[in-house]
Structures are given as C-alpha cells and as structure tokens.
KETOR-605322 format. One record per residue (C-alpha): y, x, z. Coordinates in steps of 0.1 Angstrom, whole numbers, always signed. Example, Ala and Ser with C-alpha at 12.3 -4.5 7.8 and 13.67 -1.06 7.14 Angstrom:
residues 2
- north / east / up
- -45 / +123 / +78 $
- -11 / +137 / +71 $
This chain:
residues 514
- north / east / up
- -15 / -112 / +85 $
- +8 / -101 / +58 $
- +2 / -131 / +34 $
- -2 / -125 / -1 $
- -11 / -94 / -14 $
- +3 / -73 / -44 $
- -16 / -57 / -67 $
- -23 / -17 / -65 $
- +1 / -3 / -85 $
- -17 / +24 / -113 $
- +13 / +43 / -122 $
- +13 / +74 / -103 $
- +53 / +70 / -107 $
- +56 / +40 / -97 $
- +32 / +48 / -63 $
- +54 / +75 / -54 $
- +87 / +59 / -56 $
- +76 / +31 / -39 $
- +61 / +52 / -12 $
- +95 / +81 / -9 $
- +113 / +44 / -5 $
- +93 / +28 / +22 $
- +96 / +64 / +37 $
- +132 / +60 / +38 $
- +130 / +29 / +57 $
- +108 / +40 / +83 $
- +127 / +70 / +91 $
- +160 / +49 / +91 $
- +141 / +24 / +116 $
- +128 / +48 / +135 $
- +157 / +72 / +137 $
- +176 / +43 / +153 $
- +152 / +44 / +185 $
- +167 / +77 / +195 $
- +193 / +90 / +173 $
- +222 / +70 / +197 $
- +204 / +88 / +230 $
- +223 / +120 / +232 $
- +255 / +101 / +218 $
- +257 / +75 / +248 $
- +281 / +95 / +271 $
- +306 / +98 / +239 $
- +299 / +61 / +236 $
- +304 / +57 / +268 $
- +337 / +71 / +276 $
- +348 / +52 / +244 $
- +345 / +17 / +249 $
- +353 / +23 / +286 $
- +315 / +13 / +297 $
- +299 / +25 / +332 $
- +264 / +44 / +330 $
- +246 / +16 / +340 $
- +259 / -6 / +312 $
- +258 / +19 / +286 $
- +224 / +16 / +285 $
- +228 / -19 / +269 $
- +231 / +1 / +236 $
- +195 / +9 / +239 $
- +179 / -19 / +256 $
- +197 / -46 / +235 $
- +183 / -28 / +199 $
- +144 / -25 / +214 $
- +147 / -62 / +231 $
- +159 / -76 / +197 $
- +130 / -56 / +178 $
- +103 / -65 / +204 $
- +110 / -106 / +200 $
- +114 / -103 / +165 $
- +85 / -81 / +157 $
- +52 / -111 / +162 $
- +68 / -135 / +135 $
- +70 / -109 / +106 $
- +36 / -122 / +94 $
- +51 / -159 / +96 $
- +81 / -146 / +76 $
- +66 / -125 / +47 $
- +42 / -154 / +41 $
- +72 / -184 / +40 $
- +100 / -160 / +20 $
- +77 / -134 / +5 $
- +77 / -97 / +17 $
- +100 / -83 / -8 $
- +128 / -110 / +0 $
- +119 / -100 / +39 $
- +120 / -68 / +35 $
- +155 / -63 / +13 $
- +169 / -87 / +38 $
- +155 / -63 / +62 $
- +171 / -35 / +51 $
- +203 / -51 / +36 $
- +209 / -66 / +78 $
- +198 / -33 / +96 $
- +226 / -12 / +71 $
- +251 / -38 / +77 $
- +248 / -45 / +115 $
- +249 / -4 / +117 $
- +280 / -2 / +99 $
- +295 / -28 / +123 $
- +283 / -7 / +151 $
- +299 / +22 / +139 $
- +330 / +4 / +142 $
- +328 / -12 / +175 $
- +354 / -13 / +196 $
- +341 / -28 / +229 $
- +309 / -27 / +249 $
- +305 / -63 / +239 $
- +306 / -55 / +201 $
- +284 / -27 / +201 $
- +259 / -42 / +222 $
- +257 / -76 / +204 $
- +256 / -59 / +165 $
- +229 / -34 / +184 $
- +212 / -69 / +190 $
- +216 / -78 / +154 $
- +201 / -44 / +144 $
- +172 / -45 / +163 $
- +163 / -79 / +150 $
- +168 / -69 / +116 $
- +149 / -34 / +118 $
- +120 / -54 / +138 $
- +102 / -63 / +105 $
- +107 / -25 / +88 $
- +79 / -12 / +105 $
- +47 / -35 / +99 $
- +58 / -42 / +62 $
- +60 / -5 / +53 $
- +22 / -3 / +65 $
- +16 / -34 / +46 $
- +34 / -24 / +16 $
- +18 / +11 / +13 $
- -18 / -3 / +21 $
- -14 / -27 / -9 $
- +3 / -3 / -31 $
- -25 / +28 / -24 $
- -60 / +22 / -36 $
- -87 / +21 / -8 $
- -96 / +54 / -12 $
- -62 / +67 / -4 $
- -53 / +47 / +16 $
- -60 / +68 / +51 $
- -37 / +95 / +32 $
- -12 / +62 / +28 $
- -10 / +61 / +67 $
- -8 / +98 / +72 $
- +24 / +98 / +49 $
- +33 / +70 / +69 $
- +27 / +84 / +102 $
- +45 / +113 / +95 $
- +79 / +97 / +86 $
- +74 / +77 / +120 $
- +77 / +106 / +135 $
- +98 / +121 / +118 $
- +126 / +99 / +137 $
- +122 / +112 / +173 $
- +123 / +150 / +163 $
- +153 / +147 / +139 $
- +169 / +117 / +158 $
- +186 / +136 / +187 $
- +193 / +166 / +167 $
- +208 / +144 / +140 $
- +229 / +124 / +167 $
- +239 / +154 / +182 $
- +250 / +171 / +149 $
- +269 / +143 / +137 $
- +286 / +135 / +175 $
- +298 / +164 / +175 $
- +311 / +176 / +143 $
- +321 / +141 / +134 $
- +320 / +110 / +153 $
- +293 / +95 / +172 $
- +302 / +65 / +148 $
- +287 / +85 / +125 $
- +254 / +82 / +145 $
- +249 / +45 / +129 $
- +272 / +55 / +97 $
- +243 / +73 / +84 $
- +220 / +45 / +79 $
- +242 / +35 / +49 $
- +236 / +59 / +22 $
- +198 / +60 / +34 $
- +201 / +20 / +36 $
- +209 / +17 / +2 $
- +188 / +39 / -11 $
- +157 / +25 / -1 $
- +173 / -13 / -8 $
- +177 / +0 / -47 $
- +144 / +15 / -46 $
- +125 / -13 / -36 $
- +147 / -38 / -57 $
- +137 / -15 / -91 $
- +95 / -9 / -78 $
- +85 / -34 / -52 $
- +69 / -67 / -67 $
- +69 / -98 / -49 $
- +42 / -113 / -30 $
- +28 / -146 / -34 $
- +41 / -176 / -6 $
- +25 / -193 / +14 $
- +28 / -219 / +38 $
- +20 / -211 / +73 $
- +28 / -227 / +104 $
- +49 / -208 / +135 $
- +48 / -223 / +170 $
- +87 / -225 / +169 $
- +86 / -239 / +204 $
- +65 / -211 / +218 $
- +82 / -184 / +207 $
- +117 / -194 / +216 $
- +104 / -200 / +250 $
- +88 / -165 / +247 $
- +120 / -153 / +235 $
- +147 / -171 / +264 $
- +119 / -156 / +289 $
- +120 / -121 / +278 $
- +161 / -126 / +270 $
- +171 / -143 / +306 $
- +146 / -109 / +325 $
- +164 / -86 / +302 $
- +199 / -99 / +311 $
- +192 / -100 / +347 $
- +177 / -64 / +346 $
- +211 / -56 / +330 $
- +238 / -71 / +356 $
- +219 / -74 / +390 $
- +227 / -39 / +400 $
- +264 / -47 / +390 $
- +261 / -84 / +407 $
- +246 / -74 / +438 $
- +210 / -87 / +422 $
- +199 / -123 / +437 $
- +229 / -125 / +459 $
- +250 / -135 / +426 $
- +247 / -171 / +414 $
- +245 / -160 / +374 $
- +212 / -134 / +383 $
- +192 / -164 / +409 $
- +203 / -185 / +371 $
- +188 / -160 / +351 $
- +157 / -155 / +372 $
- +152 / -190 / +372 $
- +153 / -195 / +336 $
- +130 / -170 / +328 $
- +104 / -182 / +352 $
- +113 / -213 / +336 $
- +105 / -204 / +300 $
- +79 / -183 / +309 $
- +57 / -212 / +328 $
- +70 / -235 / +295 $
- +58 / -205 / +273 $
- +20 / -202 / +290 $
- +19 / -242 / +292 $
- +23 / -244 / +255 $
- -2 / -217 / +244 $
- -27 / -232 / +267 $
- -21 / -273 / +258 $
- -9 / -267 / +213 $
- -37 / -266 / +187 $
- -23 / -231 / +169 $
- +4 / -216 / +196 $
- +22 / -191 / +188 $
- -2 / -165 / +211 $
- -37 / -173 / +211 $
- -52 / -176 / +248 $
- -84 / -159 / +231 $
- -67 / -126 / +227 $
- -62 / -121 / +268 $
- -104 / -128 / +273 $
- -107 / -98 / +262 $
- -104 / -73 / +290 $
- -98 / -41 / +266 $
- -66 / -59 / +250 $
- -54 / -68 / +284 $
- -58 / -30 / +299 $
- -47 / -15 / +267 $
- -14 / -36 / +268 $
- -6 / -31 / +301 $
- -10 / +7 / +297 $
- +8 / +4 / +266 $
- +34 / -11 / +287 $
- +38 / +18 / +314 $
- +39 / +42 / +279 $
- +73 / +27 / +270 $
- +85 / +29 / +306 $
- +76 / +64 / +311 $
- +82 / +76 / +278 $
- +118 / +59 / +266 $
- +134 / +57 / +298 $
- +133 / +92 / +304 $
- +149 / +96 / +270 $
- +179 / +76 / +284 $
- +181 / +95 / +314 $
- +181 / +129 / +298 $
- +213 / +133 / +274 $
- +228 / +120 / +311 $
- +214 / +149 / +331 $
- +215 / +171 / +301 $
- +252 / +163 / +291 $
- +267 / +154 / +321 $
- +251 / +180 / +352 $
- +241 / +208 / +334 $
- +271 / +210 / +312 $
- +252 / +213 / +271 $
- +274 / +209 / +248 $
- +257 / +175 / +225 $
- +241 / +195 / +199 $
- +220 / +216 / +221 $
- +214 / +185 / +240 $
- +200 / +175 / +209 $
- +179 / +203 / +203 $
- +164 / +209 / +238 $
- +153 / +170 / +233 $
- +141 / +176 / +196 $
- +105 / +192 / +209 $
- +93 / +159 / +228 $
- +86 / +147 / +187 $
- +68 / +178 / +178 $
- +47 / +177 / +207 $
- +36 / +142 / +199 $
- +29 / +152 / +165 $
- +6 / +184 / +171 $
- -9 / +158 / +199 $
- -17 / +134 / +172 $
- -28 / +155 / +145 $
- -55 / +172 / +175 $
- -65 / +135 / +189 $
- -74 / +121 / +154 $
- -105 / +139 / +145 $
- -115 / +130 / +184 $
- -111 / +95 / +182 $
- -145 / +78 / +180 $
- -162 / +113 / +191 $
- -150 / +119 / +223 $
- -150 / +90 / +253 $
- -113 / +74 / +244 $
- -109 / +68 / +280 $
- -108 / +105 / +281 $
- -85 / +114 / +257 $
- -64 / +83 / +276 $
- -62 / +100 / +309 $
- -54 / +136 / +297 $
- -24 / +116 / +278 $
- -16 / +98 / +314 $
- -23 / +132 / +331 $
- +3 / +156 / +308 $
- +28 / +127 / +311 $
- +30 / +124 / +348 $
- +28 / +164 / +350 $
- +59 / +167 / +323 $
- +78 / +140 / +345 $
- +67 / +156 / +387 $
- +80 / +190 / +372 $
- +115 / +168 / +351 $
- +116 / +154 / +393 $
- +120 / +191 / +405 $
- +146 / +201 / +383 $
- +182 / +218 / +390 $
- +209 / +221 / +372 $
- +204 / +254 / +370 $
- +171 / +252 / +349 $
- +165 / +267 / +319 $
- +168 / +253 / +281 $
- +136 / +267 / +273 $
- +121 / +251 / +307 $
- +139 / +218 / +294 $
- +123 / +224 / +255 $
- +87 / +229 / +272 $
- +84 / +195 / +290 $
- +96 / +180 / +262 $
- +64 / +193 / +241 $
- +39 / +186 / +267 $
- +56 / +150 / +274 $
- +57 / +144 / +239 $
- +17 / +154 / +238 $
- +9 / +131 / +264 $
- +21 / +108 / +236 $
- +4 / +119 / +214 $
- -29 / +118 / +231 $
- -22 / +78 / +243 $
- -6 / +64 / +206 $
- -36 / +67 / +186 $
- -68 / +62 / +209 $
- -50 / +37 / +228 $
- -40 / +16 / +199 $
- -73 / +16 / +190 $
- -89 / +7 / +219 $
- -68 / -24 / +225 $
- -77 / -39 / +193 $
- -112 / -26 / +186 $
- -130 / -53 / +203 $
- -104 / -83 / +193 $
- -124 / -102 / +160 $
- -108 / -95 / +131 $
- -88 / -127 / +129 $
- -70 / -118 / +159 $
- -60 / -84 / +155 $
- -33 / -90 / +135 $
- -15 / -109 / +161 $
- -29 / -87 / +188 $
- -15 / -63 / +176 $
- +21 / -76 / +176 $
- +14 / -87 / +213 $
- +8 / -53 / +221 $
- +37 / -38 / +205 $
- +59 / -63 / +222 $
- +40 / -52 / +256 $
- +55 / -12 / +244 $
- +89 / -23 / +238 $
- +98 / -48 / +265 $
- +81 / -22 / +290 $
- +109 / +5 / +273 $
- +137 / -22 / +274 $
- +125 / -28 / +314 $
- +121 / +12 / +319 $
- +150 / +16 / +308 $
- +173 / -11 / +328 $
- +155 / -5 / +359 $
- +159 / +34 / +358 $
- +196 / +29 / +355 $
- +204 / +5 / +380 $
- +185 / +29 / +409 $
- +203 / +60 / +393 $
- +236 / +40 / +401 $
- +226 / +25 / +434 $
- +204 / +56 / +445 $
- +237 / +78 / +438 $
- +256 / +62 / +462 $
- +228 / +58 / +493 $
- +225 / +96 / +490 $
- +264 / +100 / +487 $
- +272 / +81 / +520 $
- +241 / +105 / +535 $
- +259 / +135 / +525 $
- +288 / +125 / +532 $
- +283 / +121 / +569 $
- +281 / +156 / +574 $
- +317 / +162 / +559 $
- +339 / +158 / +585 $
- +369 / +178 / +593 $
- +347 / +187 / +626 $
- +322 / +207 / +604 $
- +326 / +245 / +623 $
- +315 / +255 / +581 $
- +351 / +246 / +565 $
- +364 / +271 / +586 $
- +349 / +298 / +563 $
- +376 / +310 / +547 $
- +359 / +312 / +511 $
- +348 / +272 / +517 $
- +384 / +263 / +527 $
- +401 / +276 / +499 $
- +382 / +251 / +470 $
- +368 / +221 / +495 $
- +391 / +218 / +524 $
- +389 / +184 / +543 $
- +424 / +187 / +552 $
- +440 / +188 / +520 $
- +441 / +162 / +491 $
- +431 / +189 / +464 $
- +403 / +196 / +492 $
- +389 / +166 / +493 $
- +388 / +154 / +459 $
- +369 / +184 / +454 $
- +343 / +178 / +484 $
- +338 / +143 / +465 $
- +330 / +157 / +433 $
- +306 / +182 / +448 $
- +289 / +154 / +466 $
- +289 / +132 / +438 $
- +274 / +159 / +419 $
- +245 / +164 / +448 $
- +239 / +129 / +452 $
- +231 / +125 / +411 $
- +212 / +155 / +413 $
- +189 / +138 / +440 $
- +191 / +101 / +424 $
- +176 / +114 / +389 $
- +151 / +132 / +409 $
- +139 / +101 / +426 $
- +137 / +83 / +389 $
- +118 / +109 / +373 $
- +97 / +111 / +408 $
- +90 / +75 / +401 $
- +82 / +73 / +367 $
- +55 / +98 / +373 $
- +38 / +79 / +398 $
- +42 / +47 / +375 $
- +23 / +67 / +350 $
- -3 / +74 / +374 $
- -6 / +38 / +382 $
- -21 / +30 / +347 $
- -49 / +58 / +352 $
- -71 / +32 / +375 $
- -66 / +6 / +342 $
- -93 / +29 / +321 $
- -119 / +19 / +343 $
- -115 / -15 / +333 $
- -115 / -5 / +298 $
- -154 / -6 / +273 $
- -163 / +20 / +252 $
- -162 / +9 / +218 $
- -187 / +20 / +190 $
- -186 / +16 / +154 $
- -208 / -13 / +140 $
- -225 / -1 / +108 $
- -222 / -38 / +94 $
- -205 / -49 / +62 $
- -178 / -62 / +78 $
- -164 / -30 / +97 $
- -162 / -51 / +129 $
- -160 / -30 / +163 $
- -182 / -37 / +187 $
- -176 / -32 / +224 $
- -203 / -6 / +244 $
- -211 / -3 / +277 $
C-alpha cells in the first residue's frame, strides 16, 4: 500500500492543478510505451543496429518498469511519495534527454533501462495521489480522468513519434518529455504535500533474485537468435542463471517470514488465471506494435507520419471498448466479456497474418480499432477479476504481480517475435531461393530478364531483394499467425476462472461465486 496518506485537499484550485499535473505525468509515462514504435527503423539505421536488436529499445524500457513497479509501495513509505515521485519524474526527464542523444545501441538501450526504472513508479502514484487528493465521492470521476490520460498515450504516441521523426529528429521522440517533465515536476513541487514515513520492510534478497531471473531471460531472449541460442556459452550462462535465481527466488518466498511475494496470493486460482491471461495480453497486444512500423515502414513503403496515423486507431478502439465494458462489468458474466476481448484480438491478428503489401490504409486503420477493442474488453474486467477474490491485504501487492505478469509477457512478446522474424526470413529465403537458378525456362521472358536476370550482377542483386522482400512478407505472416493462436490459448484459462459477486458487507470485500 501506498503508506501515509495526505489529506483531501478543499480548494477546488488546488484539486485541479494537482490533478492537470499528475495528468501530465501519466501521459509522459505512458507516451513512452509507444511514442519510439514508429521511430525504430530511423533509430535503427542510426546507431547501425540490426532489427532484431533494435528491439532492445522497447524491451529494455518495459523490463526496467516491470522490476521496478512491485517496490513503489516499499519506496513511497521509506522516502515519502512526493520525494518518490519528483525523483520520479526529475530521472524519467533526464534519462530521456540522454536518450535523445545517444549515439550507440549500447547507450540508448542502457538510458532506455534507466527510463523505464524511473517511469515504473509514475503510474501507481498518480492513482494514489488523485485518490487522496479527490473526496470519496469523486473519486470514480478521479479514475475516469485518470483513465483517460492513460490512454491518451497510445493514440497520440505514434502519431506524436511520427510527427516529430519526421519533421525533426526521432531524437525528438524522447526530447519531448522535457518541457512536459518539467512541468509536472514544478507543479507538483508548488501543490503536492508530503506524505507521512514509514518504516516498512522489503525482502531485498527476494527481489533481486526476482529481478537477476527476469534480467538473465530477458538477455538471453535478446542474443540467442544472434548467438545461435544454447549453442553459445554466454546464452547456456544466462539460462542457467535465471533458473538459478528463479529456484533461489521461490525458495525464499516459500522458507522468509514476509517475502517479498506472498505464496498466498497464487492459492487463489482467479489471480493465477487472470495473470497468466494478463500475460498473453502483453504478448499479443505490444509485440504486434513492434512488428508494425516494421511492416508498415519498411514493405509497404508509408512514409513515418502515416505510419503513425494508420497505428493511432488501435488507442481509440480500446477507449470506445472501455467506455462500453464499464457499465457491463459486474452485470454481465466477466468471463464473457473476457472471451469476446480474446476473440476480436485473435480475429484483428488471423486477418494482420493475411496481409500484403498491397493492403489498404483504411484495412490497416480498421484492425487497429477492433485490436485495440479487444483491449479494451480484457483491461478492465480482467483486472478486476484477478484481484476480486484476493483479501484486501493482498491486493495491493497482487496487483503489482499482475502488472509485472503484463509487462514481462510484452518484453518476452516482443524478443521472441523478433528473433523468428529474423530466423524465419532466412528459412523462407533459402526455400525461394531454390527455385532461382539460371535453369528456370521463366528468366527467359524477356520482360523478367530485363530487371531480375540471373546472369547479370545488376540481375541478381535484384532477384535478392525481391526474395528478401517475399521471404519478410511470409516471416511476418507466420508471427502474426502465431500470436493469434497464442491468444487463443488463454481462452481455455476462463474456465478456470470463479464468478465473482459483490458482498453487500461493510467492508466492500468480493466474494468469489460459483
């Protein structure tokens, strides 16, 4: 729990600033998740990177957010939550800057890291600060508010990248977060009061094991496609020290009298299915976000901007999504609303696996919505689900648990996706390629032999573009292909999950049904 609470502040002044400046660092935090998305093949080319490791710039920001997200409690009770938060925002703007100025993969990925760790506390102390700054009876409007500058980030983050990229610099991508940075630092300097601190205890041990473990996977998820996977010495290291601080992780949450994860929280069988859906949602949602400034940028030739704007509908479908599923949750079976949110998302990602690149924008626009509704319809029923039937002393921690469970399966999504684009590209290259031979009776057509003859240098660097070309056609095909069916997979998990009904008690506890 967020230790130490302020009192409501009266001054309707005083409530709004404080609100417009929380706003501001939401929206910066969650900008940052997909503003650098249509910018990575600029990035790319820039500090010389392959595709594969390109996506580092993504994976390293949510990896450093998910381990640093469960000890934000810990930290807002030992500093206070205005110091955590100004040092919050204060690290974020300055680790941005000194992305914006990178000038190798390394730097860019490591202040990425520093970022992510930094921007892992933004979004739980905003809710905390606007629940204790709203009085009780405005505080659902609070989370609306709240809710709606959250989303505000994936509609206006690739349209903002692209913008920027391409009338600027895609330096300017993390640039931005200054004057925004600053603004909400000031703001909350001038408004915020300071909490009250508290000693509380961390299981340091616990959740640097936790941390190593998630760290070492993420590293070899990375490389192995580069390093030939367990047939390099540095991934069988890797592998073996996550295993490692994994099984030194679940023996010390299991032997410790307050570990850093309860064991009570996985007895419950809807926290367990919730986060493991919750886990195929950030595969099947962010990795295809990775995937399509690539296809988008790269195949079909969009200039960055209407990259950016083609991408810009997957937010406002998860918004109408949201603002329909609300008013269902708690009325309708959640399981339900669950699987229609499974069901649009593995329909938005079989059609993305049928694509050309001859498809239309608008085709392109119109997955995006109903992928971005499928979000919609899994965010807020889900959430709730998973922790309704924790007690309430767990769901505070449950509920960091679960969003680590979202944003390791993105950083995993993401790094796995990559490496089979890479490897799949060149299985289906060396296919085609066998049936390019200067024996092939169709290279005799004179219109073929002009551009792709076999028998010419200009010929055959031609004939291996064109292949190329085919083969990542066919590779992001068979990613999208099995994305869907991963999406699928968590269907089967709602039968494991309990209704849950509202217990008319004092105590606004949730009860589990049959």
């Amino acid at each position: 729990m967020m230790a130490g609470r302020a009192q409501p502040v009266a001054k309707p002044s005083i409530v709004l600033a404080i609100t417009a400046c929380v706003g501001l660092a939401t929206i910066m935090q969650a900008l940052d998740t997909t503003i650098a998305n249509v910018s990575l093949p600029y990035i790319q080319g820039s500090v010389s990177a392959s595709s594969d490791q390109i996506e580092w710039v993504l994976t390293s920001y949510i990896v450093a957010a998910a381990i640093m997200t469960p000890p934000t409690g810990y930290l807002a009770g030992r500093f206070g939550r205005k110091r955590l938060f100004l040092a919050s925002i204060a690290g974020f703007t300055v680790a941005s800057m000194l992305c914006g100025v990178a000038h190798s993969l390394f730097e860019i990925v490591f202040f990425r890291l520093v970022q992510g760790a930094f921007g892992a506390a933004l979004v739980p102390l905003s809710q905390s600060v606007l629940i204790d700054t709203f009085p009780h009876e405005r505080q659902g409007s609070a989370m609306a508010y709240w809710g709606m500058a959250v989303m505000l980030g994936p509609i206006l983050g690739p349209v903002l990248g692209g913008w920027l990229t391409e009338n600027y610099s895609w330096r300017w991508v993390f640039f931005i977060n200054a004057p925004i940075g600053l603004l909400a630092f000031v703001g909350m300097t001038i408004f915020l009061e300071e909490t009250s601190r508290t000693e509380t205890h961390l299981d340091w041990f616990g959740f640097a094991m936790l941390s190593v473990a998630i760290g070492a996977l993420q590293i070899l998820l990375d490389r192995g496609e580069q390093l030939d996977w367990l047939g390099s010495s540095e991934i069988a290291i890797e592998a073996l020290v996550s295993v490692g601080a994994l099984t030194l992780f679940l023996v010390q949450i299991l032997t410790v009298d307050a570990p850093f994860v309860k064991p009570a929280l996985f007895r419950d069988r809807n926290f367990v299915a919730g986060s493991m859906v919750v886990f195929i949602v950030g595969v099947t949602f962010f990795a295809p976000l990775a995937l399509l400034p690539l296809y988008l940028e790269e195949l079909m030739g969009y200039p960055i901007m209407t990259a950016g704007i083609v991408m810009a509908p997957r937010g406002i479908g998860t918004m109408i999504a949201m603002m329909l599923v609300g008013p269902l949750v708690g009325r309708i079976d959640t399981r339900l609303l669950l699987a229609v949110g499974l069901g649009l998302t593995a329909w938005a990602l079989g059609d993305m696996s049928l694509w050309t690149p001859d498809v239309s924008a608008w085709t392109v626009a119109v997955n995006g919505v109903i992928q971005g509704g499928g979000l919609g319809f899994l965010f807020v029923p889900l959430s709730a689900t998973a922790l309704a039937t924790l007690p309430l002393q767990l769901r505070t921690e449950g509920a960091g648990i679960y969003n680590l469970a979202r944003n390791i399966g993105s950083s995993i999504g993401i790094s796995i996706v990559s490496a089979l684009l890479v490897t799949n590209t060149q299985v289906n290259h060396a296919e085609i390629g066998q049936y390019v031979t200067r024996f092939n009776r169709q290279f005799e057509m004179p219109q073929i032999a002009h551009f792709w003859s076999p028998l010419t240098a200009s010929g055959r660097a031609m004939l291996d573009a064109a292949v190329t070309r085919q083969a990542e056609i066919i590779a992001f095909s068979d990613d999208f292909k099995l994305m869907m069916f991963v999406a699928l997979a968590a269907v089967p998990l709602l039968l494991v999950v309990r209704r849950t009904a509202r217990d008319p008690g004092r105590d606004g506890s949730v009860h589990a049904g049959v």
